[in-house]
C-alpha positions, -999 to 999 in steps of 0.1 A, spaced: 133 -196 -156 99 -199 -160 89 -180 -194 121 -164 -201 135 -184 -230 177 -177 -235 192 -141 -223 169 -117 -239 136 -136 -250 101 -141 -235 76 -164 -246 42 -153 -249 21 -186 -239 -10 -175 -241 -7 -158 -274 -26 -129 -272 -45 -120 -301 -42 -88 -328 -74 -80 -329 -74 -48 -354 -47 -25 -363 -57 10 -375 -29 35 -401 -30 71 -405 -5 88 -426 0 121 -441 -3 131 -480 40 122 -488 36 87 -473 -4 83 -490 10 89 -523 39 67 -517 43 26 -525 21 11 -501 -7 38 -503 -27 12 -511 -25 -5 -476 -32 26 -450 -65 30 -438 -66 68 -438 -46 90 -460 -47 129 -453 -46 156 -478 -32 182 -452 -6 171 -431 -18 202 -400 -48 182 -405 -73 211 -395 -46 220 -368 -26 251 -361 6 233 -352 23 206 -367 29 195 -326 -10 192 -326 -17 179 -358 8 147 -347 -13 140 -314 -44 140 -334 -30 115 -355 -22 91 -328 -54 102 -311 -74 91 -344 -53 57 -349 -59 47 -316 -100 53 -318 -103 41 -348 -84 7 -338 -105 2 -310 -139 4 -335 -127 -19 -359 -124 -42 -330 -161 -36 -322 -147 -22 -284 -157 6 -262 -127 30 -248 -139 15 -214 -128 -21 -226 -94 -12 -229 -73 -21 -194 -41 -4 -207 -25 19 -233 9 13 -241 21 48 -266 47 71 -271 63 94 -297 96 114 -306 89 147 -289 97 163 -255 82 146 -226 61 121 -249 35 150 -257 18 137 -286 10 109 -270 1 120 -235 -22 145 -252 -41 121 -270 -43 98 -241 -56 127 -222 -92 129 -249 -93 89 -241 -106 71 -211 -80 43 -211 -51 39 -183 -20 52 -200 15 43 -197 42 62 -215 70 48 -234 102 67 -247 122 44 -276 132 64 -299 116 50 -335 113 17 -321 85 23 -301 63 4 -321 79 -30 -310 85 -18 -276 49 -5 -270 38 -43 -285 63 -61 -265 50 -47 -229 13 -50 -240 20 -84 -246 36 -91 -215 11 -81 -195 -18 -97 -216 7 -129 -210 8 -121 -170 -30 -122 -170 -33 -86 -160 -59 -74 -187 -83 -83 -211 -76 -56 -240 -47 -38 -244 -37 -12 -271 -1 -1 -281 5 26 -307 29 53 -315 33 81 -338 58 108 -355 55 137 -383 76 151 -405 79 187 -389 73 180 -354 106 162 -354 125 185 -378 117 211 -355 129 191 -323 159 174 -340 173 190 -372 166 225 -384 132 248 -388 120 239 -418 125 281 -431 162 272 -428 155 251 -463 187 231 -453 202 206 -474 200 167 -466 224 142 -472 223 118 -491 222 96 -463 195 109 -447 164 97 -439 122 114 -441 109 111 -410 75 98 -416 38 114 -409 19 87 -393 4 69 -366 -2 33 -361 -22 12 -333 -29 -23 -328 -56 -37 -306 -46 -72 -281 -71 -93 -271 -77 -130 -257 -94 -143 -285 -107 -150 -318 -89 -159 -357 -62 -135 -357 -25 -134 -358 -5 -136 -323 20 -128 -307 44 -157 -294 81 -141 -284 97 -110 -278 129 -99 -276 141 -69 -257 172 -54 -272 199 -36 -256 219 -5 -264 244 -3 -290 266 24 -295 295 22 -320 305 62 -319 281 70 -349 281 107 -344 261 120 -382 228 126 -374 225 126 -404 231 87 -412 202 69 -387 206 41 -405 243 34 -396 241 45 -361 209 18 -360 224 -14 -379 243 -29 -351 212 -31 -327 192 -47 -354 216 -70 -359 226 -80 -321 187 -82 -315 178 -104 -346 209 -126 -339 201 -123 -299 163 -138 -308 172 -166 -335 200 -177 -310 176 -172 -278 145 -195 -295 166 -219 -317 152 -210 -349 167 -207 -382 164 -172 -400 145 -190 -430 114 -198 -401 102 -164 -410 84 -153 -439 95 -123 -434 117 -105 -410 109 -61 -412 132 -39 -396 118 -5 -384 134 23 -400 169 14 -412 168 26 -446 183 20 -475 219 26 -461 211 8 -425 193 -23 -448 228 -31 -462 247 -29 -434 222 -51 -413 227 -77 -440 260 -73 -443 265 -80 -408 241 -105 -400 260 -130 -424 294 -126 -399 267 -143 -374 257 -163 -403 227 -155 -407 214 -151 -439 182 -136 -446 185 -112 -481 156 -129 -495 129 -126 -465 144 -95 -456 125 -57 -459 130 -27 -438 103 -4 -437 122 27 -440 137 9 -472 98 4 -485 72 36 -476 84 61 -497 98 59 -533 131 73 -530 137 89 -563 108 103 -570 97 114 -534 131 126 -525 138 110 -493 169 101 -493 180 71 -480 141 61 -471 118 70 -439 124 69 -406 104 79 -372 80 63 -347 53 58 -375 77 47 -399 72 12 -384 37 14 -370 22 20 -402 37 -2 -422 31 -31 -398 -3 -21 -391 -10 -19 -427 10 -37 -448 25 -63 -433 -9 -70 -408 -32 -68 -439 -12 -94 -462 -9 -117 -426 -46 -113 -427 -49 -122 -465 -29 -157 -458 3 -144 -478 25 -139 -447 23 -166 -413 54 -159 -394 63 -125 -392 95 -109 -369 89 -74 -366 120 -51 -356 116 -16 -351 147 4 -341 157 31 -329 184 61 -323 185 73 -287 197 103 -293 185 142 -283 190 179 -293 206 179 -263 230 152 -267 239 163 -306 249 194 -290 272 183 -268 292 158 -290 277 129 -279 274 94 -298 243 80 -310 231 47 -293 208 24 -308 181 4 -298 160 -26 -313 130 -47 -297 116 -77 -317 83 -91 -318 75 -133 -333 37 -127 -345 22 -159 -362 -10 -170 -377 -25 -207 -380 
């Protein structure tokens, strides 16, 4: 079987480095718990735009050239970008990767694109096919309202169980080489759907492809939950947090004290009013490629399984009645 290592994982043999990560996140998430850890913090969330649909493909656009500086790289070094985003036809992304001179491929999965955009540049670092690869994605609060929910003059009420999606972009640069964390497994998820139809409870619709993945990837590479420092789940939330634990111990699996979900830890709840927690695209990526990259880089964290999830769902398919499937990809990164 070569690589593949039980049903759903890959090994990454030749560990492919994270070279740099880059943040970018809007003034609610800057002024939230883990303000400390983004790299850029805006005070507007148009940033200088006249569309919140622009001002979210200037955010990716920034995370992604800022990543490639901090690893002292040239838009020409980069061999592939892996991105994508929450709106119609991936238009954040393609935007920004229209201003960059890097071969682009676009990915749609829902608020898990983080992992998924990770997983495939890590592949292909693994197959030998490039030398540098980047893989980011982004979201923002009014872009997807807009899309998704409601203008945001309607001034509709949330539910309690609902989640904020976040402003924010994250990017992480892959290369061959050098003292930095790495990536050693992935595991692709597949597509749960058990007939959540509230759009406005992500986190329940979500839970049960967390859970079959994390399960799916301890089963698949023979490790015990209690390898990890810390296992991060993308956007669940407070409400989706529970129920992944909840569940995970019928697989018995229990991982309550390693556990966060980064939904569960961006905002403040209370005091920010989000609800049950954040949730979108950059609700992952910025928390990995801030906080959780930043204390692997201080030594506090060496064996890291990132998460990120998502809820396949469209206007389209709201509209019609549909269910909302769920998706989750997870990433093993380590450091010596």
């Amino acid at each position: 079987m070569g690589k593949r290592v039980g049903k759903q994982t890959v090994e990454i043999e030749s560990k492919p480095r994270i070279i740099a990560t880059s943040s970018i996140v809007g003034p609610k998430e800057g002024s939230g718990p883990l303000k400390d850890y983004f790299d850029i913090i805006l005070e507007d969330d148009l940033n200088d735009k006249d569309s919140y649909e622009k001002a979210e493909s200037s955010l990716i656009y920034t995370s992604i050239s800022e990543c490639i500086k901090k690893a002292n790289l040239k838009e020409e070094d980069i061999n592939y970008l892996f991105a994508g985003d929450l709106l119609n036809q991936l238009t954040s992304s393609s935007f920004a990767a229209r201003d960059l001179n890097i071969p682009f491929v676009g990915l749609y999965g829902a608020c898990s694109t983080m992992t998924e955009s990770l997983s495939m540049a890590s592949m292909i670092m693994d197959g030998g096919f490039a030398n540098y690869v980047v893989a980011a994605t982004s979201s923002h609060f009014s872009s997807a309202e807009r899309q998704f929910r409601f203008p945001l003059e309607y001034g509709s009420q949330r539910s309690p169980t609902a989640q904020w999606t976040v402003t924010g972009s994250g990017a992480m640069v892959l290369g061959k080489e050098g003292n930095f964390p790495y990536v050693t497994f992935v595991t692709i998820g597949k597509v749960k759907d058990y007939g959540v139809c509230d759009v406005n409870n992500m986190g329940e619709s979500m839970a049960p492809a967390a859970v079959d993945t994390i399960a799916q990837h301890l089963r698949d590479t023979g490790r015990d939950s209690n390898y990890y420092d810390l296992i991060a789940t993308g956007d669940l939330g407070s409400v989706g947090k529970k129920l992944t634990e909840k569940l995970l111990l019928e697989y018995g699996y229990d991982i309550k004290n390693i556990y966060i979900d980064c939904g569960d830890e961006i905002f403040d709840h209370k005091k920010q009013g989000t609800n049950a927690g954040g949730s979108g695209c950059g609700c992952s990526a910025v928390v990995d490629c801030g906080y959780i990259y930043k204390n692997i880089i201080k030594g506090n964290l060496k064996k890291v399984l990132l998460v990120s999830t998502g809820a396949l769902l469209s206007s389209t398919s709201c509209f019609q009645g549909l269910t909302i499937p769920g998706i989750a990809h997870a990433v093993a990164i380590e450091t010596d």
